[in-house]
N, CA and C atoms as an extended XYZ file, in Angstrom:
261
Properties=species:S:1:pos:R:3:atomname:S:1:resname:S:1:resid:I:1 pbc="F F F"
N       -81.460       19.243      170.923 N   UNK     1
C       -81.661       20.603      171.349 CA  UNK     1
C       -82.894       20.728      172.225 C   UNK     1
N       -83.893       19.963      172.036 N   UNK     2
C       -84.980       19.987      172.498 CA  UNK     2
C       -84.901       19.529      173.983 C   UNK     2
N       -84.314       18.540      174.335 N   UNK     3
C       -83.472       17.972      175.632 CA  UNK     3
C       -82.551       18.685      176.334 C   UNK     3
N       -82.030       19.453      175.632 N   UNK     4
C       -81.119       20.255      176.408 CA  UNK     4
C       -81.860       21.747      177.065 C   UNK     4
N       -82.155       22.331      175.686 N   UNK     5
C       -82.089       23.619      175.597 CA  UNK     5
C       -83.912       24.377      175.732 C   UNK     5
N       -84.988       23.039      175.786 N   UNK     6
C       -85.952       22.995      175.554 CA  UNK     6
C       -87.026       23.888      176.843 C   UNK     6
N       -86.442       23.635      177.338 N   UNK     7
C       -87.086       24.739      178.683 CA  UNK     7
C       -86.691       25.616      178.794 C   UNK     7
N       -85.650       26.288      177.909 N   UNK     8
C       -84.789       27.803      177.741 CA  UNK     8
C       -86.043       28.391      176.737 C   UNK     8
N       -86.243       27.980      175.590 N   UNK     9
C       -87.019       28.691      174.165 CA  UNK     9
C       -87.174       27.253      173.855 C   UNK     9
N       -88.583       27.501      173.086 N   UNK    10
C       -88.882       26.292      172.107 CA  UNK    10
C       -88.114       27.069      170.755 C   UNK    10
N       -87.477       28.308      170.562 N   UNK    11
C       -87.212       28.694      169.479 CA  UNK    11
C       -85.552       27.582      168.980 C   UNK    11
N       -84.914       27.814      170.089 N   UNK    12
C       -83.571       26.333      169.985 CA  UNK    12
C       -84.110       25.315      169.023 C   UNK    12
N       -85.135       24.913      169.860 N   UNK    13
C       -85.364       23.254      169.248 CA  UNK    13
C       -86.257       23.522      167.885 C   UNK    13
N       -86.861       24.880      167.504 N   UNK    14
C       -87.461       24.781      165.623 CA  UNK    14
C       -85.903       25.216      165.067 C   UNK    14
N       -85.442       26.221      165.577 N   UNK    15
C       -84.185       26.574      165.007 CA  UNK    15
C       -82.998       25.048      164.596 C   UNK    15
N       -82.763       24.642      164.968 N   UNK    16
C       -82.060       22.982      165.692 CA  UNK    16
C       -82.439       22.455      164.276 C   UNK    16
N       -84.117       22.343      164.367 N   UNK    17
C       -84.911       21.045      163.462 CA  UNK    17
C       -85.041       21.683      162.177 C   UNK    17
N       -84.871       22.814      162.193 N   UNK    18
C       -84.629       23.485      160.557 CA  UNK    18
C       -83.700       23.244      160.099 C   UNK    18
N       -82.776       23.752      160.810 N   UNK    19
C       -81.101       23.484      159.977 CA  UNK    19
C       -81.550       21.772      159.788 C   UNK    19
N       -81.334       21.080      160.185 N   UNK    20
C       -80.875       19.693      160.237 CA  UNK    20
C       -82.028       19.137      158.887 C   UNK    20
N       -83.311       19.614      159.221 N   UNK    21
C       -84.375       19.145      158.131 CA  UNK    21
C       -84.032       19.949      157.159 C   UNK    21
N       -83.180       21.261      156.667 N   UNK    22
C       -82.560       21.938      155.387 CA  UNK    22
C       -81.583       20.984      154.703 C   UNK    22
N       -80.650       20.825      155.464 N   UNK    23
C       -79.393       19.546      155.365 CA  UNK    23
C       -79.919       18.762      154.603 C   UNK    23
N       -80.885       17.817      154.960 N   UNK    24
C       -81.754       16.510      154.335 CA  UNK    24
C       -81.878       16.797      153.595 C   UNK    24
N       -83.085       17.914      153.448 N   UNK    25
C       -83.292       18.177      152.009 CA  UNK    25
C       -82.470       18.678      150.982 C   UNK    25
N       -81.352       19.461      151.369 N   UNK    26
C       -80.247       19.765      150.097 CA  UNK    26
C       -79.719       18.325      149.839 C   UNK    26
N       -79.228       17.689      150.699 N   UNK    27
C       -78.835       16.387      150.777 CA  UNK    27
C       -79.446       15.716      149.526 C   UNK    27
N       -80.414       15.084      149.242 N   UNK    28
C       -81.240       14.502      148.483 CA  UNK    28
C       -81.475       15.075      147.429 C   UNK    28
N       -81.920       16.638      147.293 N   UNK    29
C       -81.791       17.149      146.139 CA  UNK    29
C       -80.440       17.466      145.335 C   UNK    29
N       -79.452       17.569      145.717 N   UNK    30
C       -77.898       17.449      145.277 CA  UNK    30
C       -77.454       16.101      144.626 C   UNK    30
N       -78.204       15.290      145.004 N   UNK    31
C       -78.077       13.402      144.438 CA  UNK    31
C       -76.430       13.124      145.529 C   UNK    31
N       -76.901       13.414      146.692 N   UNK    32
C       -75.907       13.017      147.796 CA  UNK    32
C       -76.125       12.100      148.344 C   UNK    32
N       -77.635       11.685      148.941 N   UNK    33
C       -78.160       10.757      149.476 CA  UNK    33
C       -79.592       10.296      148.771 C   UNK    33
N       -79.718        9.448      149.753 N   UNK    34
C       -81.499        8.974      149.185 CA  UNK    34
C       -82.009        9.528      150.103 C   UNK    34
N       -83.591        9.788      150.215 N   UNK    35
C       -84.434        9.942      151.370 CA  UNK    35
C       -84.082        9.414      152.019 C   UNK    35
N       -84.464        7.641      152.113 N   UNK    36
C       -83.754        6.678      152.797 CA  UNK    36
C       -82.722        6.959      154.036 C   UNK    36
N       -81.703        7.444      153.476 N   UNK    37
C       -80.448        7.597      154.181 CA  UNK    37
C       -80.395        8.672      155.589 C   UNK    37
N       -81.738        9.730      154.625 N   UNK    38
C       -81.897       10.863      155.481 CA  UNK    38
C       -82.803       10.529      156.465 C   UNK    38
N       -83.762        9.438      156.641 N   UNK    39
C       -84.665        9.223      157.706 CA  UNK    39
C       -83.881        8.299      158.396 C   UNK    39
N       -83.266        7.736      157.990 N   UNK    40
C       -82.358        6.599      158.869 CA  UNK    40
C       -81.650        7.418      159.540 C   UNK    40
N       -80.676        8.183      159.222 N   UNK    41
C       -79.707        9.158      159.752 CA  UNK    41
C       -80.651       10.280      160.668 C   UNK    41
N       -81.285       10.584      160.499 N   UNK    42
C       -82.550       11.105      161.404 CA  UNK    42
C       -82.541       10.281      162.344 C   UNK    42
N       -83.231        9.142      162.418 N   UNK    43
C       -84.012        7.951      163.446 CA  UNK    43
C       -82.731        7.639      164.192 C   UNK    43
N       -81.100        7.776      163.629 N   UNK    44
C       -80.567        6.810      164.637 CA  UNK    44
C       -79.901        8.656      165.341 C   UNK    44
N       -80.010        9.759      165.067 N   UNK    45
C       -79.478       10.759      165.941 CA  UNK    45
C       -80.553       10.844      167.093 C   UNK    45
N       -81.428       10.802      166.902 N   UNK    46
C       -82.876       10.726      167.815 CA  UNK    46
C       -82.765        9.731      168.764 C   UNK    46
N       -82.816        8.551      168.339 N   UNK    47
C       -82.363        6.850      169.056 CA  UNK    47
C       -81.544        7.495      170.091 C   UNK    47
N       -80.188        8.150      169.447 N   UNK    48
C       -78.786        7.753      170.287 CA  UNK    48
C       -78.840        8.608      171.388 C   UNK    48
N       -79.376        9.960      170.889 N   UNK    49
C       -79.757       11.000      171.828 CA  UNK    49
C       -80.452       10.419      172.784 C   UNK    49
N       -81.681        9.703      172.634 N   UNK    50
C       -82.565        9.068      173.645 CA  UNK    50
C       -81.976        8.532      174.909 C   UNK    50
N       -81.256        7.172      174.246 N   UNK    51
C       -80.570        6.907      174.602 CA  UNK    51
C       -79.345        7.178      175.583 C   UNK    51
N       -78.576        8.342      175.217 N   UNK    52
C       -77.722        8.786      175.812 CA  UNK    52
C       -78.179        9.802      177.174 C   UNK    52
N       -79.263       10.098      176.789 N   UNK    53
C       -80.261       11.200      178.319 CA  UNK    53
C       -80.613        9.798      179.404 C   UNK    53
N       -80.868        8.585      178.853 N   UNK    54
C       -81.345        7.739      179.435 CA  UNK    54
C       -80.772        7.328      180.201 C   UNK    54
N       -79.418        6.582      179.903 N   UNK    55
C       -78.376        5.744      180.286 CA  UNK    55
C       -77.390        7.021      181.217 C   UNK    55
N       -77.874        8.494      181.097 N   UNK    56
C       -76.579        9.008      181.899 CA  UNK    56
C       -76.992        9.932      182.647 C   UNK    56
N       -78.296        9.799      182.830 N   UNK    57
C       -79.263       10.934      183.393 CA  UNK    57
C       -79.347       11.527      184.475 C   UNK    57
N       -78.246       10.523      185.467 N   UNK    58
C       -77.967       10.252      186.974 CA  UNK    58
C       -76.333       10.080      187.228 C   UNK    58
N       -75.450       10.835      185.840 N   UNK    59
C       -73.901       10.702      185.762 CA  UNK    59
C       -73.719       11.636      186.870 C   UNK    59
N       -74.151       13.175      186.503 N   UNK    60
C       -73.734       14.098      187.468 CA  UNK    60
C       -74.288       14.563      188.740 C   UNK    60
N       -73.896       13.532      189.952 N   UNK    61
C       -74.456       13.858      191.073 CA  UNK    61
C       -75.968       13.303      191.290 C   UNK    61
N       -76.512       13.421      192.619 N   UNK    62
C       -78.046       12.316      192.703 CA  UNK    62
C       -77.578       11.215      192.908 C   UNK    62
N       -78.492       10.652      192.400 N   UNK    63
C       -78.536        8.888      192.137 CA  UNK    63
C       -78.001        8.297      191.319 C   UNK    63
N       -77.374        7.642      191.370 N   UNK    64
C       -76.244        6.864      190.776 CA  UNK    64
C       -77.263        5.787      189.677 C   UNK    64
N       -76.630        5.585      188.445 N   UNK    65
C       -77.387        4.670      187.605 CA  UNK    65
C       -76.153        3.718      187.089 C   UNK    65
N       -76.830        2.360      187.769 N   UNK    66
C       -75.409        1.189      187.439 CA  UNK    66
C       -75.944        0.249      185.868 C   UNK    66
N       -76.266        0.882      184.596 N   UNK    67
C       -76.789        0.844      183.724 CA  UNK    67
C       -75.554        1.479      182.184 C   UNK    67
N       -74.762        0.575      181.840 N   UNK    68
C       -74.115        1.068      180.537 CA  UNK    68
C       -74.911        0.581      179.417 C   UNK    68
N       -75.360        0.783      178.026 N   UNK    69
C       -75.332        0.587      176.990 CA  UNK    69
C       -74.684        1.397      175.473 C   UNK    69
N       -73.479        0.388      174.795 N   UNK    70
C       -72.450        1.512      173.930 CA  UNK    70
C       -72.694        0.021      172.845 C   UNK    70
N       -73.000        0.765      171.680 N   UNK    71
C       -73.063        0.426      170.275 CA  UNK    71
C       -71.422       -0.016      170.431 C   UNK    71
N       -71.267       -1.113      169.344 N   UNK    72
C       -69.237       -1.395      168.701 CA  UNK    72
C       -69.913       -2.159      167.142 C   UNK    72
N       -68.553       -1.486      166.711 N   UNK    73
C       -68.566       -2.269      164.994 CA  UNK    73
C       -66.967       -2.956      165.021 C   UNK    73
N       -67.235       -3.727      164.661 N   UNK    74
C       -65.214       -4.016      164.603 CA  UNK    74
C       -65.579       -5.225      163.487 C   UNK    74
N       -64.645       -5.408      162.463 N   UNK    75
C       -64.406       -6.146      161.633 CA  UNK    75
C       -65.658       -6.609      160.866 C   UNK    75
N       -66.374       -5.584      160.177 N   UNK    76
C       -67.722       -5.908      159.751 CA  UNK    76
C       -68.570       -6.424      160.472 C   UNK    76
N       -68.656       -6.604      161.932 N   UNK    77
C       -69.299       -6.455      162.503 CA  UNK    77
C       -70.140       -5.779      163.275 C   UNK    77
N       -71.322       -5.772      164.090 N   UNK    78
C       -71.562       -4.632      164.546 CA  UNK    78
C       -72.588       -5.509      165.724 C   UNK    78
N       -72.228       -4.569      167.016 N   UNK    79
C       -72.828       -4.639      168.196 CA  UNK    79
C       -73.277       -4.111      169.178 C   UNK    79
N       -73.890       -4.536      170.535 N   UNK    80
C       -74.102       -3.477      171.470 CA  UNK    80
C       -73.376       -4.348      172.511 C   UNK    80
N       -73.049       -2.988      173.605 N   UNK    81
C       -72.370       -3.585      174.748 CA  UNK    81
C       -73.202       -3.707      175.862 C   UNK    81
N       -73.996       -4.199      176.438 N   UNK    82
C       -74.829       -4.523      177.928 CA  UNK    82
C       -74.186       -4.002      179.168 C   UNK    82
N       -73.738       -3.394      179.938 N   UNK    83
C       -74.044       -4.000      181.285 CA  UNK    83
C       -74.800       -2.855      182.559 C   UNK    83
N       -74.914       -4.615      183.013 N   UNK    84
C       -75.707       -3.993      184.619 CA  UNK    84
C       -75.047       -3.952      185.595 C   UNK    84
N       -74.920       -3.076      186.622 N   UNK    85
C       -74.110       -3.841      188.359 CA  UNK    85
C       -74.792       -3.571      188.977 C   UNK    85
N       -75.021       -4.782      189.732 N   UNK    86
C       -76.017       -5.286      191.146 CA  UNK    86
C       -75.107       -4.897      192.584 C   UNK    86
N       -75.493       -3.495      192.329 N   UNK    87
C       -75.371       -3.310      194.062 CA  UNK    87
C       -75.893       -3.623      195.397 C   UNK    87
């Protein structure tokens, strides 16, 4: 929210980080999750978000970015996908 909506209201991005930090905490107090689960699950929406402003920042129109990176899990496995193109 803060990425998107963040130069509209900083009120989006406390509004955004409440709900989501309420969640956690019912979460944990309900015996749904561990803390654990909730900072991890935190760290990787943050990561992916990062991530995803990063890698596509130049999708719509401008400058072109010849830069993919996409997470895969397949058969208990788990990976990332690379690539670059050299124009």
């Amino acid at each position: 929210m803060a990425k998107e909506y963040g130069h509209k209201s900083v009120w989006y991005s406390i509004g955004a980080y409440s709900v989501a930090t309420s969640v956690g905490v019912l979460r944990v107090m309900n015996n749904r999750h561990w803390a654990s689960d909730v900072f991890v699950g935190a760290g990787i929406g943050i990561l992916s978000t990062n991530i995803a402003y990063l890698t596509h920042q130049y999708k719509w129109g401008g400058k072109k970015n010849n830069t993919v990176i996409v997470p895969s899990y397949s058969n208990k496995a788990g990976g990332i996908y690379f690539s670059y193109a050299f124009h």
